[in-house]
N, C-alpha and C positions, 0 to 999 in steps of 0.2 A: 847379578851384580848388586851391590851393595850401594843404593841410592841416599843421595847426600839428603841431610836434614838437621836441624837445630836438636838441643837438651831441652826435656819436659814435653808442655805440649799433651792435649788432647785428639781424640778424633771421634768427634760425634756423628751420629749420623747424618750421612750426607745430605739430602734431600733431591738432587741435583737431578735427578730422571725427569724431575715433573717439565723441566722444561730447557734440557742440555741438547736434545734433539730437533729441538724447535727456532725452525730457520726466522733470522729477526725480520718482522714487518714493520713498515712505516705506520705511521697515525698521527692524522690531520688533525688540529682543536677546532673543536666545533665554540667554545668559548671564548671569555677576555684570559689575556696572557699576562703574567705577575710575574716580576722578574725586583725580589729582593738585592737591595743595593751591597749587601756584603753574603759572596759563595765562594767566600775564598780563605784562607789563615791572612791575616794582616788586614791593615786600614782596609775601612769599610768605602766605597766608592761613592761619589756625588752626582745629581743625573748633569744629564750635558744637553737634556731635552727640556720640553716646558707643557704643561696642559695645552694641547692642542695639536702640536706638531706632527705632521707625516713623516713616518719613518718608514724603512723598506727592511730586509731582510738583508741579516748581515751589518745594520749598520749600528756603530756605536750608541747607546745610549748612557752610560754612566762610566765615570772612571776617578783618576786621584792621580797625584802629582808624586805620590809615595810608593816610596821601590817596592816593601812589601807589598803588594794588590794585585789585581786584575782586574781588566775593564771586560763589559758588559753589553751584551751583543743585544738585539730583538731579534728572535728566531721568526718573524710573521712583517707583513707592510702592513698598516693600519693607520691608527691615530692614538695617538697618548690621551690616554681620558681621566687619568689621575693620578697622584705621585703622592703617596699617605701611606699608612699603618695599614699592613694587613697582617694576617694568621701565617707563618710560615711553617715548614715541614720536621722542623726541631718542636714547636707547640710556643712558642716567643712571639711574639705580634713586633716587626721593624719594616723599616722603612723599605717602601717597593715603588718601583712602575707598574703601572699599568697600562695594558695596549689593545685597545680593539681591534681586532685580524679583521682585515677588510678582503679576505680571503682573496686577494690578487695571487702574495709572494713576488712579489718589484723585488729586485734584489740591488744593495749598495754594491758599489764599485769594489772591485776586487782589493786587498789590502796589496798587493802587488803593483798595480796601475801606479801609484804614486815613484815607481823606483822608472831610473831609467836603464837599466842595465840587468843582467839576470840575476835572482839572487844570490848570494855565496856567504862562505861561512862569517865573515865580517859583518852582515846585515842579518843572522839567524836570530840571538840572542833577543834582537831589538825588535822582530818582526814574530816572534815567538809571547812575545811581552805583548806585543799590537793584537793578536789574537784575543787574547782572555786566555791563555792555555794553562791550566792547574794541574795539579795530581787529580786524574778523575775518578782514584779507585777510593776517593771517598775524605780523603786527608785533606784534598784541595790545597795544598801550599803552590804559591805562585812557580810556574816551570823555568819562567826567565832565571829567577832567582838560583831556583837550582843550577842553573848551566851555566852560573857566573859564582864560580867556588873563592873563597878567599887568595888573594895573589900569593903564587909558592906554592899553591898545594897542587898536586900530581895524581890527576885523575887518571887511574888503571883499569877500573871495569866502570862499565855502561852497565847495568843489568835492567833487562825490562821484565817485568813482574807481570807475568804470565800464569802466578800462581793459584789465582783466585783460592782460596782456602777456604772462604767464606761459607758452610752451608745454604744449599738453595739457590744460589748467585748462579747463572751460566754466562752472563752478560760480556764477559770478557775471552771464554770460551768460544761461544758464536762471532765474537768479533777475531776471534782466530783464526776460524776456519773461513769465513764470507772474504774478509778484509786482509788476506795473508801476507802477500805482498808487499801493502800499503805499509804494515809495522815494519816488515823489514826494513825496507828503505828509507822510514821514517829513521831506525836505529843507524842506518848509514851516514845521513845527516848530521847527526847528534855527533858518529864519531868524526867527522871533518872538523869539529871540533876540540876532540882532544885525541890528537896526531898517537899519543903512548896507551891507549886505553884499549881493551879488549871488550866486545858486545859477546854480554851471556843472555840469552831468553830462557827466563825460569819459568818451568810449568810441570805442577804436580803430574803423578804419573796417573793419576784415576782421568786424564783427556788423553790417550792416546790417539785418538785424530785431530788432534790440534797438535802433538808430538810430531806426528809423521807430517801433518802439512807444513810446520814450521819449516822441520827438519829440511823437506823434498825443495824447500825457498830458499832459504838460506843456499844448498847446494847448487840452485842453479842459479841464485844471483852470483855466487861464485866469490865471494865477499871472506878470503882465510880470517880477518879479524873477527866473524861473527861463527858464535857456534849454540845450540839448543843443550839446554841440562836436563832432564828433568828430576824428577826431585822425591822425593817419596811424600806420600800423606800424611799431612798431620798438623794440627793448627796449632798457631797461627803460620802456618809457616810463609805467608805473605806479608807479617811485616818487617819493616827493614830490618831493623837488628837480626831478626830472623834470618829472613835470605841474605845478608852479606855473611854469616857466619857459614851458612850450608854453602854459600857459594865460593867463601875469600877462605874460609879458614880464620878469619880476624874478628877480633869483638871492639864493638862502638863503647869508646870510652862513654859513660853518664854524661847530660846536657851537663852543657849545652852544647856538647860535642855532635859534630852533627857527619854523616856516611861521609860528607867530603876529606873530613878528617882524619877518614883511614882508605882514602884514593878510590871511592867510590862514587857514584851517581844510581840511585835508584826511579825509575823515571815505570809507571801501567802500562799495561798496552793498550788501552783508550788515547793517554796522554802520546804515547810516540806515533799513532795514528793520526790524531791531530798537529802532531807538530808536520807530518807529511801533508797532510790539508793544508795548515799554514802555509808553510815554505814553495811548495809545488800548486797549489790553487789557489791560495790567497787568500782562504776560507776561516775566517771566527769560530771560535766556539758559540754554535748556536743550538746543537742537537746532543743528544746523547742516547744510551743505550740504557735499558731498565728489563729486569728481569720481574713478573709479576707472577708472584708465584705462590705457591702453599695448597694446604688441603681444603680452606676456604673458598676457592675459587675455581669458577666454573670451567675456563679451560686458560691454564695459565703460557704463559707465551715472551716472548721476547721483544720487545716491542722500542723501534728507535722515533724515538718524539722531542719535539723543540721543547728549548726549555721554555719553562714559564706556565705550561701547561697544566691541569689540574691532577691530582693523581685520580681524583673520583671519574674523569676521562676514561683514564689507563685501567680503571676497573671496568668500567661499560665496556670496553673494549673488547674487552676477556670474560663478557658475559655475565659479568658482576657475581655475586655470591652464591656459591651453591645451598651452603649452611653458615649461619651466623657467624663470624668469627670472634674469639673472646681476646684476639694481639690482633693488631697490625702494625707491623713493624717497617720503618724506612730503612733501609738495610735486609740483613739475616739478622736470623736467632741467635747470633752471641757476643755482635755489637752495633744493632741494629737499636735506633731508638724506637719507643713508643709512642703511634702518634695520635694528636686529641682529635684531629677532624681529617677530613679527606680531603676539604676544602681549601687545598694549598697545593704550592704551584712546584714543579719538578727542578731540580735545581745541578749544579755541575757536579755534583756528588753525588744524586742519588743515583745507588748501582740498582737498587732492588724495592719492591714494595713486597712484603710477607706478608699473609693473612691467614693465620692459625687459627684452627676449631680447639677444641676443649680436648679435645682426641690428643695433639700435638703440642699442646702449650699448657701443659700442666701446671698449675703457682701452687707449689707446696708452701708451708709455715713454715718460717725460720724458727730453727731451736737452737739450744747452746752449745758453742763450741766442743769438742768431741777429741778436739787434741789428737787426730788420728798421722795429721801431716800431710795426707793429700796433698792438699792445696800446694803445699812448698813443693814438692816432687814433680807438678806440673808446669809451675811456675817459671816461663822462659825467661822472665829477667832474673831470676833466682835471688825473687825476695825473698819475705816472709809475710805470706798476705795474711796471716791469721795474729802474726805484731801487731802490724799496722792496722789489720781491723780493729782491735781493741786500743791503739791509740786515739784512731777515729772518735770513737765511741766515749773516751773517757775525752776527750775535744783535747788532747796534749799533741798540739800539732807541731811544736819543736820535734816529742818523739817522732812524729808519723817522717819530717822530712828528715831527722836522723840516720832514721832508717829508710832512705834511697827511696821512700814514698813516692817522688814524683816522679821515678823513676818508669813507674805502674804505667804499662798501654794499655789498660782496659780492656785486652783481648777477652774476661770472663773465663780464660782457662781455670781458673780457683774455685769460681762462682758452678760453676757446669759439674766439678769432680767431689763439690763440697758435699756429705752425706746428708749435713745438720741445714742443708739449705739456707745458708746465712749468704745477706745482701753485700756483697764485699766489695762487687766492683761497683754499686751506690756509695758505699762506706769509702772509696777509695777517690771515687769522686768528687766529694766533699770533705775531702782531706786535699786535695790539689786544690780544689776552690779555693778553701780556706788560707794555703800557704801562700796562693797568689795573690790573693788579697790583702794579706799582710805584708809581702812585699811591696809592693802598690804602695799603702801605706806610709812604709816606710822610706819609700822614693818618694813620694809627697810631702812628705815631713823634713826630709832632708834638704829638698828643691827650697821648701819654706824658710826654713832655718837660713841658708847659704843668703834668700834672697834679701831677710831681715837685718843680716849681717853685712852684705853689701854697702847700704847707706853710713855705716856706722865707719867704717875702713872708707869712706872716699872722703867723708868727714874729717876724719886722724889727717888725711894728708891734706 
């Protein structure tokens, strides 16, 4: 049978062996815990704590009065021992907490204890938002947000993104198989919410024991609105645009149009796990799952650790380095960043730490364009990333967003198939930079204008 999938698209090699069989372990911070005040798309959150204060496990320490956001748990009981600048896991130095684990784990009151009545779908949204719960497969946009679609719009499929596409990544895979139930029923919740909607679980077809354990749950929760897809290989095929096309048949109009728009919810299966935490134990995001993996390290593993954590931790953990590696990357290899220190803390994003040898992380020299077309052929938004690269380049950023520029999800499929080795997804990077910036700009300018104008018009009258 002929397994659904997106146009274009790469399939690199997997890497996925080194630690897809490797059942997840816990791991305690032997150190201080750093929890950066923005892990999420939207306003950045303010602490709600102060230099000294005991905090417990589970309880709030930062948040914002701003729909966009998510507040900010302390995964440990300690004491706040500073609120400053530190290094975070992008290589940006912003603002964080810090908590000394006073290695008790005193845990805050459940987010449930507050209600008096059980919860149901009228307190989900609100108690989903009380979490901290984001996209965890790396997007991080707020989850309340998503499950509160514009009024009139007619959410159809639920899909939880089981696709992990990512090479190297198993993280979402072992929480398939350990956690099977928990996603389910998380996705049962989600649908008491939207009464007309259908739950898809999409998951590539290279897990087929995460296929059959979906499958063999879903069956016996006994739930006809929910059914498992799976999906054929091929990246990106976990991002949205992606799987709503392999799933719905429908394509996302360009931003600012967003999956609600064409009666969709795309929701990880980290995040519908946690929403089942939330709802059913009361439980924050305070932990998450990490894949530590590559030919650099000594034995790589799966590993669930609070955030705030160090990643240089999560390397000791796994034995630290066999051979030098010349990447380490936060993420996978093909939209994983590059990171400057180890010396930064795990955050609601991170799926994966990669640590490439020289064997595995080749940096050839960019040469000049070669006009072959690749890149377009791969191209799941069916740009023209070899346009746009030379719009970049020549800095005409009217052309770059002309031509649906920010359209570009970084996926690296262009960059991965290109022969000439040219930096396209950096070049594309700094064409959105740039086009945001001058929007900006030009909403500051405008603000200005309107507010110079204001005195002069209350004056006339």
């Amino acid at each position: 049978m002929k397994l659904p999938t997106f146009l274009g698209g790469v399939h690199p090699p997997e890497g996925k062996a080194l630690t897809e069989d490797k059942a997840i372990e816990g791991l305690l911070p032997k150190g201080d815990l750093v929890y950066p005040l923005s892990q999420h798309i939207g306003a950045p959150c303010a602490p709600v704590v102060a230099k000294g204060d005991h905090v417990k496990v589970g309880q709030k320490i930062a948040d914002t009065d701003a729909f966009v956001s998510a507040p900010i748990f302390s995964s440990v009981s300690g004491t706040v021992k500073e609120i400053g600048s530190r290094m975070t896991i992008s290589g940006s130095v912003d603002p964080c907490i810090v908590i000394e684990n006073d290695g008790q784990y005193e845990e805050a009151p459940s987010l449930l204890e507050g209600l008096d009545h059980n919860p149901g779908p009228e307190d989900y949204v609100k108690l989903i938002r009380a979490a901290g719960i984001v996209g965890m497969g790396g997007a991080c946009f707020p989850t309340h947000v998503k499950l509160s679609p514009p009024k009139g719009s007619v959410i159809r499929w639920i899909i939880v993104n089981g696709a992990e596409c990512e090479p190297y990544l198993s993280c979402d895979n072992r929480l398939m198989l350990e956690h099977t139930e928990s996603i389910v029923r998380g996705l049962e919740l989600v649908l008491e919410l939207f009464p007309e909607a259908q739950g898809v679980i999409a998951i590539e077809n290279n897990k087929p024991q995460a296929i059959e354990a979906m499958s063999a749950m879903v069956e016996k929760c006994g739930n006809e609105r929910i059914r498992v897809m799976p999906h054929k290989v091929k990246y990106p095929q976990g991002a949205e645009k992606m799987l709503i096309w392999s799933v719905t048949g429908q394509e996302t109009p360009p931003p600012p149009a967003l999956p609600a728009d064409v009666g969709c919810i795309i929701l990880n299966a980290r995040t519908t796990y946690q929403i089942w935490l939330a709802l059913t134990k009361g439980r924050p995001v305070t932990h998450r799952i990490v894949s530590v993996t590559g030919d650099a390290v000594m034995e790589p593993k799966n590993l669930e650790v609070p955030l705030g954590i160090s990643v240089q931790e999560l390397l000791d953990a796994c034995g630290g380095f066999k051979e030098d590696p010349v990447k380490v990357l936060a993420g996978g290899p093909m939209m994983g960043l590059a990171m400057r220190s180890l010396d930064v803390p795990v955050v609601k994003g991170t799926s994966g730490i990669l640590c490439l040898t020289s064997k595995s992380a080749w940096i050839a020299e960019e040469s000049a364009c070669l006009r072959c077309g690749r890149c377009v052929e791969v191209c799941p938004m069916h740009l023209e990333p070899t346009l746009l690269d030379h719009a970049v380049r020549r800095r005409d950023y009217e052309e770059f967003e002309a031509h649906n520029g920010m359209s570009c999800i970084e996926c690296g499929s262009c960059a991965y198939t290109c022969p000439a080795s040219r930096h396209l997804v950096q070049s594309y990077k700094d064409g959105k930079a740039a086009v945001t910036a001058a929007r900006r700009a030009a909403a500051a300018a405008a603000r200005a204008k309107e507010a110079a104008q204001k005195p002069e018009t209350e004056a006339k009258k």
